[in-house]
C-alpha positions as CSV (number, residue, x, y, z in Angstrom):
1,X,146.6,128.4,243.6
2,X,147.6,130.4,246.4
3,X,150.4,129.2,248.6
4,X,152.4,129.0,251.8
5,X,155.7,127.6,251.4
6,X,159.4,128.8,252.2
7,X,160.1,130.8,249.2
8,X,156.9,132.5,249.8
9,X,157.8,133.3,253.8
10,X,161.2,134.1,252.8
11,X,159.3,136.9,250.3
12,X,157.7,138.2,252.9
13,X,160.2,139.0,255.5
14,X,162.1,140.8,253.3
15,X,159.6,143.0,252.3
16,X,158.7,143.5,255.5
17,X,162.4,144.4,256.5
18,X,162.6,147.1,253.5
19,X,159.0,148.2,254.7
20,X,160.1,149.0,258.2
21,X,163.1,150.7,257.2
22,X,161.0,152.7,254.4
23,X,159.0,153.8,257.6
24,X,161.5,155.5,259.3
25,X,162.6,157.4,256.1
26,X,164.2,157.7,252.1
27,X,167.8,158.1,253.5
28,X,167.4,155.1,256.7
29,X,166.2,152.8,253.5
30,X,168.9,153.8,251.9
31,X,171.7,152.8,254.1
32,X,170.4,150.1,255.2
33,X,169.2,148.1,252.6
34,X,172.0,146.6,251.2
35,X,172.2,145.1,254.5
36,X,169.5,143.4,254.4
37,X,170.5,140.1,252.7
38,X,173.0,140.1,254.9
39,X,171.0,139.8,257.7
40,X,168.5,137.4,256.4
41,X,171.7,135.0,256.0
42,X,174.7,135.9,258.5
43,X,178.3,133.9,257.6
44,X,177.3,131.2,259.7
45,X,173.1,130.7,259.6
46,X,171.4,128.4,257.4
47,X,170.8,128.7,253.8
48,X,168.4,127.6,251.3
49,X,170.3,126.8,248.2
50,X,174.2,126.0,247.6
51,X,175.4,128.6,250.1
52,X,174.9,132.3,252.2
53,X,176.5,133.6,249.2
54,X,173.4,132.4,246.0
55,X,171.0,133.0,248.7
56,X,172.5,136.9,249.5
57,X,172.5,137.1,245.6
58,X,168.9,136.0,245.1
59,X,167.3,138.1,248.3
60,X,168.9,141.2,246.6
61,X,167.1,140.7,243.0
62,X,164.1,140.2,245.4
63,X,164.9,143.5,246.5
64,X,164.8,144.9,243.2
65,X,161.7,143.6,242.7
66,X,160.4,144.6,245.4
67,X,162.0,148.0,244.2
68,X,159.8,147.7,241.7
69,X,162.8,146.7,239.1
70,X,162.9,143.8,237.0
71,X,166.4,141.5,236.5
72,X,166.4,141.8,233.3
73,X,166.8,145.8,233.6
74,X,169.7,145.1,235.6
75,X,173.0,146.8,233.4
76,X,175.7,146.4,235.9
77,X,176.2,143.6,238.6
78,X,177.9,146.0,240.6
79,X,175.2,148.3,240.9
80,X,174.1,148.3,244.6
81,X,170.6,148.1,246.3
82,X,171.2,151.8,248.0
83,X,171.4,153.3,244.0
84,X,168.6,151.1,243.0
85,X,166.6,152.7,245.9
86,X,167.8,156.0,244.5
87,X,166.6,155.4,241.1
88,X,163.0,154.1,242.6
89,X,162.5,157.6,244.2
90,X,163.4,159.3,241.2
91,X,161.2,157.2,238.9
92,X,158.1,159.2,237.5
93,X,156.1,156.3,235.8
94,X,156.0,152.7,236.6
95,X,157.0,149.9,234.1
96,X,154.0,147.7,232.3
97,X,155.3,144.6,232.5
98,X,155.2,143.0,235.5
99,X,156.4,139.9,235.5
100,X,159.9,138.3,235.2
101,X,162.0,135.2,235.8
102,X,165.2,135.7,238.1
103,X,167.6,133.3,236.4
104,X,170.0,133.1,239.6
105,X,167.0,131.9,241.2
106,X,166.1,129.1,237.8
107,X,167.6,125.6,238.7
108,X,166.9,125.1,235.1
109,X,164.9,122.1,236.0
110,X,165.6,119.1,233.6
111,X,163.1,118.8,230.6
112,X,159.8,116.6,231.3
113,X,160.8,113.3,230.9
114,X,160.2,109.9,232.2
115,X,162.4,108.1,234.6
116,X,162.8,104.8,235.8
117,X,163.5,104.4,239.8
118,X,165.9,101.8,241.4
119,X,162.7,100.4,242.4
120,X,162.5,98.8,239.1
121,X,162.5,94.7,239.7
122,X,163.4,93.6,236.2
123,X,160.3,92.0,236.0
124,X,160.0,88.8,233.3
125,X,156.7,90.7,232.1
126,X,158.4,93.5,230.7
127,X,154.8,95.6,230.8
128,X,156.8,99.2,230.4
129,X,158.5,97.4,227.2
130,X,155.8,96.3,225.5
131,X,153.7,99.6,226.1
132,X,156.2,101.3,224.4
133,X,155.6,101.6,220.5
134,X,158.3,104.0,220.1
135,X,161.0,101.7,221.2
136,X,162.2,103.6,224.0
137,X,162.8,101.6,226.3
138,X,165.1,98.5,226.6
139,X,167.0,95.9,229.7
140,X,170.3,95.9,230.6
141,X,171.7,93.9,233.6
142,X,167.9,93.5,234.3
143,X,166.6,96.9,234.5
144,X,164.1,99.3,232.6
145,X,166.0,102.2,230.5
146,X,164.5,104.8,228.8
147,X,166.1,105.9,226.1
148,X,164.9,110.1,225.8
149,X,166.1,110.4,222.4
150,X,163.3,108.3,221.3
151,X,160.7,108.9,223.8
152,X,157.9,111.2,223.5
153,X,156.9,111.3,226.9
154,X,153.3,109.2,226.3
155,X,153.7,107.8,229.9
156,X,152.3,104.2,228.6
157,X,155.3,102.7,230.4
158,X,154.4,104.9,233.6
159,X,150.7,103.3,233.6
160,X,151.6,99.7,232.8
161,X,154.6,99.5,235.2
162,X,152.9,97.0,238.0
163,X,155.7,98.8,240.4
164,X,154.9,101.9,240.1
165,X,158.9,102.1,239.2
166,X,158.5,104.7,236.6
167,X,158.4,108.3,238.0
168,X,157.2,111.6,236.1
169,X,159.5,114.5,236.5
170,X,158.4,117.8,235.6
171,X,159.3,121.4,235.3
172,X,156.7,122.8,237.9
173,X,156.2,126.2,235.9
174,X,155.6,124.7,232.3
175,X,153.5,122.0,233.8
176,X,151.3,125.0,235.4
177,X,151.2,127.3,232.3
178,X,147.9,126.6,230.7
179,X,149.1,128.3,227.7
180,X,152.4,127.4,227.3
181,X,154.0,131.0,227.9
182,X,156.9,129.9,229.8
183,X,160.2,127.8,228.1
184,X,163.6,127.3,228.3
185,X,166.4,128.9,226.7
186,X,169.4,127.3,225.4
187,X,171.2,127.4,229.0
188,X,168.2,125.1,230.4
189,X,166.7,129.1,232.0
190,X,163.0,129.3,232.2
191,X,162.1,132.9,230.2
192,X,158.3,134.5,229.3
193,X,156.6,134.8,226.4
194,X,154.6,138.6,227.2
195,X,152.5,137.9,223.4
196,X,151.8,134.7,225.1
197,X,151.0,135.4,228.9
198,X,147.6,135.6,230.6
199,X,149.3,136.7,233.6
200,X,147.1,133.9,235.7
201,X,150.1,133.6,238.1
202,X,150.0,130.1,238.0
203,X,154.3,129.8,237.4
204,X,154.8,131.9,240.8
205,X,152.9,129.5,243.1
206,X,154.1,126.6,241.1
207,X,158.1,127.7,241.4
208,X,159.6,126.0,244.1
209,X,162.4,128.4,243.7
210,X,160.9,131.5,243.5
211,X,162.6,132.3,240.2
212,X,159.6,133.9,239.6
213,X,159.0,137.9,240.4
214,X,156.4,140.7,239.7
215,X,157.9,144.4,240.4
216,X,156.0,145.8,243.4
217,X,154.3,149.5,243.5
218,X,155.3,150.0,247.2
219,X,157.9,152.4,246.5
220,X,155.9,154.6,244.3
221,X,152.7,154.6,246.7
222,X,155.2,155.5,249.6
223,X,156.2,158.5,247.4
224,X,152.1,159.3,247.0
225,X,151.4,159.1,250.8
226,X,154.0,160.9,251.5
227,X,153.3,163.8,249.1
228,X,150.4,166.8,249.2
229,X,148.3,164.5,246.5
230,X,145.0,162.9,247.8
231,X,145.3,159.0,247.4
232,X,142.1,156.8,247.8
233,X,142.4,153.0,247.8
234,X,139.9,150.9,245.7
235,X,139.7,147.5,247.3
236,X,138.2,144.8,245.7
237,X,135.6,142.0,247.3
238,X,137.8,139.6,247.8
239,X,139.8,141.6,250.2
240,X,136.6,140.4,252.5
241,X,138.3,136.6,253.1
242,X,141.7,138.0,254.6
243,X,143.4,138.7,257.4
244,X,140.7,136.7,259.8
245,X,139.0,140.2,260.3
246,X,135.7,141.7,259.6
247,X,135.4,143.5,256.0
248,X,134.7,146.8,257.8
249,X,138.0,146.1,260.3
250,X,139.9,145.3,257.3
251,X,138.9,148.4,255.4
252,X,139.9,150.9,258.2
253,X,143.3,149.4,258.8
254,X,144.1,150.1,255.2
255,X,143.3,153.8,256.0
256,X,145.5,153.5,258.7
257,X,148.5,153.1,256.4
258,X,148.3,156.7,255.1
259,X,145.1,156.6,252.5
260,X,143.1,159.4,252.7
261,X,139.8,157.4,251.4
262,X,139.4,153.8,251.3
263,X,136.7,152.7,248.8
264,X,134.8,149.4,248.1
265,X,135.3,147.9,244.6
266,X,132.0,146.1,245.0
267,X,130.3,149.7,244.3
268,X,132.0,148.8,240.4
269,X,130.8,145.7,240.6
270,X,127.2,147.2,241.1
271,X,127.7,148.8,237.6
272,X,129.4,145.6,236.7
273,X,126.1,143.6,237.1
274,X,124.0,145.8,235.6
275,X,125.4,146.7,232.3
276,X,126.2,142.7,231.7
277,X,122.6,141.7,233.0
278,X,121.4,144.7,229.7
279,X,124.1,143.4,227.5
280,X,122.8,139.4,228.2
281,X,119.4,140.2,227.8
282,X,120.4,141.7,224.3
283,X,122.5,139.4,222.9
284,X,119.6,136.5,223.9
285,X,116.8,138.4,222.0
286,X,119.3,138.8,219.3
287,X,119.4,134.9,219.2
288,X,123.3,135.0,220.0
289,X,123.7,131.0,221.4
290,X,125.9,132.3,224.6
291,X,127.9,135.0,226.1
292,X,130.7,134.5,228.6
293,X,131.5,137.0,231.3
294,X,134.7,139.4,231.3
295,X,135.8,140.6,234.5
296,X,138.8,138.0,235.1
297,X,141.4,140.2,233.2
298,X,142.8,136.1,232.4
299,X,140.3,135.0,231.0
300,X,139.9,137.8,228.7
301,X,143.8,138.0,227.9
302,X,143.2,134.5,227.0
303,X,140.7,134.9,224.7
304,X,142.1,137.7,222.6
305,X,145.5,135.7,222.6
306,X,144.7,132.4,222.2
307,X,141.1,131.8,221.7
308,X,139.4,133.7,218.7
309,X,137.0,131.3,218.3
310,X,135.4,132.4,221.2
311,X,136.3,136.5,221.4
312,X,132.8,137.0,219.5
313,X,131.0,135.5,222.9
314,X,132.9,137.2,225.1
315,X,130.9,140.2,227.2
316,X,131.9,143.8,226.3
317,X,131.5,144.9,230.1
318,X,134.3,146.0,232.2
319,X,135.6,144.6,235.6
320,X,134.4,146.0,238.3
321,X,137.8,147.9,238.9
322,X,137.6,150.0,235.8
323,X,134.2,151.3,236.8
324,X,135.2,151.9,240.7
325,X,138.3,154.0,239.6
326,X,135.9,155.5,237.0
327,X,133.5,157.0,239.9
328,X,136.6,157.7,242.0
329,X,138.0,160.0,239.7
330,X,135.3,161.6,238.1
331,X,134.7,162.3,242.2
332,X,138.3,163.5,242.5
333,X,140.1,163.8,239.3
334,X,143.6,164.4,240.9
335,X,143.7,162.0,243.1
336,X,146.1,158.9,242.8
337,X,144.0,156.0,242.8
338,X,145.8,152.9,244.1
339,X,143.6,149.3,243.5
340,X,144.3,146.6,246.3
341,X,143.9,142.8,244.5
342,X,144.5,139.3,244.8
343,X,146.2,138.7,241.6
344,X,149.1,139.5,238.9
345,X,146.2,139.6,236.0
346,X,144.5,142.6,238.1
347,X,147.8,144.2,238.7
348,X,148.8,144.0,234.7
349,X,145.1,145.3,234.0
350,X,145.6,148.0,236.5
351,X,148.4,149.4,234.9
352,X,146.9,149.8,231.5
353,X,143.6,151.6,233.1
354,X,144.2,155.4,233.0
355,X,142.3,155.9,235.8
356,X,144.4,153.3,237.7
357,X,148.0,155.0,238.8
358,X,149.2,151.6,240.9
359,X,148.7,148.5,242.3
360,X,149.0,146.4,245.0
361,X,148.5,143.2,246.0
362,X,146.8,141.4,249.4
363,X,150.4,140.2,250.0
364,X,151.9,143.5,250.2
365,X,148.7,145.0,252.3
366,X,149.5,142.0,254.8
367,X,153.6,143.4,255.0
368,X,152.5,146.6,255.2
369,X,150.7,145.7,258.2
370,X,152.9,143.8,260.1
371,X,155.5,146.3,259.6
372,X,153.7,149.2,260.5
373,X,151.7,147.6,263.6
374,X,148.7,147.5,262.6
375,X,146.8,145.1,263.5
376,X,143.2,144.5,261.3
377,X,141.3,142.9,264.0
378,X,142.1,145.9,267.3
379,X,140.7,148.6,264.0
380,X,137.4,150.3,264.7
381,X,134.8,149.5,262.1
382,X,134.8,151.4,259.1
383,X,130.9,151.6,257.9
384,X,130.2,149.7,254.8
385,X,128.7,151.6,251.8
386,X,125.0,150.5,252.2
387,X,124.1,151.9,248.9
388,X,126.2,148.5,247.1
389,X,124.4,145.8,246.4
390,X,125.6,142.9,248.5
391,X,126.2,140.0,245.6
392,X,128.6,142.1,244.3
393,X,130.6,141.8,247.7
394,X,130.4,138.1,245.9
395,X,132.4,138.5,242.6
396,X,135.5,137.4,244.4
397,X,134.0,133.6,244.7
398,X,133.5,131.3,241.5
399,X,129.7,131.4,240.6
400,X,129.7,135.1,242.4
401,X,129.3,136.8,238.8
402,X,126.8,134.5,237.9
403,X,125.0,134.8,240.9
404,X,124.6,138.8,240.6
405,X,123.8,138.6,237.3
406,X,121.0,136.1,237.5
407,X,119.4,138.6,240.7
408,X,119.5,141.8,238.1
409,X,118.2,140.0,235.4
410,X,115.3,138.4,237.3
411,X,112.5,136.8,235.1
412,X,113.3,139.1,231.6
413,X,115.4,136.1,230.2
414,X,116.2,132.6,231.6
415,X,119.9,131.9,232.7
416,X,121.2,128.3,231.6
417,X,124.6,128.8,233.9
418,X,128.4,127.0,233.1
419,X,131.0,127.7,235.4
420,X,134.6,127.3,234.3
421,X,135.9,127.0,237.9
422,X,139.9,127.7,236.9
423,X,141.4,128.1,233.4
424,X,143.6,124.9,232.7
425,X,144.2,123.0,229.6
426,X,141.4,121.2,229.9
427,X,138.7,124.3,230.4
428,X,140.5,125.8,227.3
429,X,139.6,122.7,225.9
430,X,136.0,122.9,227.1
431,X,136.0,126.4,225.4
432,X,137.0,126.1,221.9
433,X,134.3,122.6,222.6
434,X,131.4,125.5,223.4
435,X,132.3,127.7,220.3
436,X,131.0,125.3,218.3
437,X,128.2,123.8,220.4
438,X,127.7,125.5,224.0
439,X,124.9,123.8,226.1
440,X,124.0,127.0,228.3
441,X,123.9,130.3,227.6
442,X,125.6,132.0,230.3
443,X,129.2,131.3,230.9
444,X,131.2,132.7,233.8
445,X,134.8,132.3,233.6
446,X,137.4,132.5,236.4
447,X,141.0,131.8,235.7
448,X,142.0,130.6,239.7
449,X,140.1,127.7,240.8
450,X,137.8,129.3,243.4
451,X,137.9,132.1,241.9
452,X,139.5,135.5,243.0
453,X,139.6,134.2,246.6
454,X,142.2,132.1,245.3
455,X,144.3,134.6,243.2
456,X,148.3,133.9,243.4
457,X,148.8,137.1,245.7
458,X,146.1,136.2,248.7
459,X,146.9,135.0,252.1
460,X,144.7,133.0,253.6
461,X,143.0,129.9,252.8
462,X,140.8,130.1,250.1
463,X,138.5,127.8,251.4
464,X,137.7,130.1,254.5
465,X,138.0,132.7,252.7
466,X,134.9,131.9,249.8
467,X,133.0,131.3,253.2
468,X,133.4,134.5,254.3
469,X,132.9,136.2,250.8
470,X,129.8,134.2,250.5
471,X,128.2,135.8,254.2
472,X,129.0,139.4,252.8
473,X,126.8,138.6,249.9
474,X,123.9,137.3,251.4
């Protein structure tokens, strides 16, 4: 799911920009960041949409996002980036909702439909015609129309047409959205359903607008650092695929941005293991038929929201954040205790975990780097805790849960493993299916394909990464 594209480099740089004037202070961030889109598209540079002037509009509600604001808490257009910066310092709590959809940023795309291309050839066969049993489509001056009023978007005509004339057009976002949490509103704007999201991320790699935006921590952690409170980051495994640096490298160059501790999440995952080995082992001699993991926050979002048939089977055990922060502040109670992730669904998790104060994402790690020079692979290495079990440095790759689990429970019970490799319409499908009739007993559930290794907020390649993941765990 993660990916590279211009919306996504464009995201970046500007947080990179506010970073490096955050660096050199409150008030320098405060002058200067209204200049920002400015500089990111002069009178006479390129731009990415119409003109300077929607691009300058949409880098500034990036700003607020990055901010940590949402659009929709904007009150007055007028209200500058140097106030909003104001009112970031002088916020106390962050919000729980983290995602939103910029509508400056929307091209309201056009609904799903079915189109036919000027590469129709008016064919004597009339395939797409006779596919058709609603009638929708008809020939005038000797070429295929579809008529949407009557169409129900079947795409018979699409797979018959021996031209391949007939195109699919759709709405990037919805088409990702496994359970159908983002829609339009009457002005054609895309707008999220919160009783409906999983969080999976899936309409922010899929946007190729970047309409949508999750509210950043960065402010608020600056704040932390920069106060007499002890703040320990809690990184989790799949931190161990990034930045084409060692995991101990990696670690100490996150110190290096002003933590005063810097803590593996694998030593949860440890905890993680063992209490859902216990709780499989139970449920088996209880003659239960299955039980599915619960450490993708997704996946269990999903379950309680859209699945009930298949809550009962669901494992009681926490992620292996909720017991890291746990041991972190039972070890330091006032700390601040900031968890570094790969995803949306463990940022929105994060922020209803007490012992969780913010979040933020490998993205954001990788700006905080550039802008403050440091450079993971010129760190010193940071000694890895030797007392964590190594396959749970391997949670972050699909099949990693399973793995560890299988290793703790040994020869007491005998695993029959499913993997559900990346939660889409048709592994909902395949869930509601093992409800009624599941043919293991063990089901590990990721929500990105890949698992966390592939979550919306990495930045490298997930396929390098899971190999790198995968050497830590061995």
């Amino acid at each position: 799911m993660a990916v590279t594209n211009n919306t996504m480099i464009l995201k970046r740089e500007l947080m990179t920009r506010i970073l490096k004037e955050l660096s050199k202070g409150e008030g320098v961030l405060r002058d200067n960041i209204d200049r920002i889109p400015y500089i990111m598209r002069p009178r006479d540079g390129e731009h990415s949409r119409c003109c300077i002037y929607k691009d300058r509009a949409v880098l500034k509600y990036r700003a607020m996002s990055i901010l940590g604001f949402s659009v929709d808490e904007e009150v007055d257009e007028m209200t500058t980036l140097a106030e909003y910066t104001d009112m970031a310092f002088a916020r106390e709590k962050v919000a729980r909702e983290p995602l939103s959809v910029m509508t400056e940023a929307c091209s309201a795309c056009v609904k799903t439909n079915y189109v036919v291309t000027n590469m129709c050839r008016g064919c004597v066969g009339r395939a797409c015609m006779m596919s058709c049993n609603k009638g929708a489509i008809n020939f005038e001056n000797g070429q295929a129309h579809i008529d949407h009023s009557k169409c129900v978007n079947c795409g018979l005509c699409q797979k018959s047409c021996p031209f391949h004339a007939i195109i699919y057009i759709p709405v990037p976002c919805e088409e990702e959205c496994p359970v159908g949490a983002i829609s339009k509103d009457e002005r054609g704007k895309e707008h999220i359903d919160p009783t409906k999201c999983i969080y999976c991320g899936r309409c922010i790699s899929a946007c190729p607008f970047g309409a949508v935006m999750e509210r950043s921590h960065i402010i608020d952690i600056h704040k932390a650092i920069n106060s007499s409170r002890k703040v320990i980051a809690i990184v989790a495994p799949a931190i161990a695929g990034q930045f084409k640096s060692p995991l101990q490298n990696i670690l100490a160059a996150i110190g290096r941005l002003g933590f005063d501790e810097v803590v593996e999440v694998a030593k949860g995952a440890d905890v993680t293991t063992r209490n859902e080995a216990a709780e499989f082992i139970e449920k088996m001699e209880k003659g239960e038929p299955f039980m599915t993991t619960s450490c993708c926050p997704s996946y269990y979002m999903l379950a309680a929201r859209h699945l009930p048939e298949i809550k009962p089977f669901v494992s009681h055990t926490r992620s292996p954040m909720v017991y890291a922060a746990q041991i972190v502040k039972e070890e330091n109670p006032d700390a601040a205790v900031v968890f570094v992730g790969p995803c949306l669904a463990k940022r929105y998790e994060g922020y209803h975990d007490p012992n969780i104060d913010y979040v933020l994402s490998f993205e954001e790690v990788g700006t905080m780097f550039v802008a403050a020079g440091v450079n993971p692979m010129e760190e010193s290495d940071m000694a890895l805790d030797a007392t964590i079990n190594p396959t749970s440095r391997g949670y972050a790759a699909s099949a990693g849960v399973m793995n560890a689990v299988a290793v703790e429970v040994g020869g007491r019970a005998e695993i029959r493993p499913i993997v559900i490799d990346g939660i889409t319409k048709q592994t909902i499908r395949d869930l509601r299916g093992y409800a009624k009739s599941c043919p293991g007993n063990m089901v590990e559930v990721m929500a990105c394909e890949g698992g966390c290794v592939n979550g919306c907020n990495v930045i490298a390649n997930p396929k390098i990464a899971t190999r790198q993941v995968k050497e830590y765990a061995k």
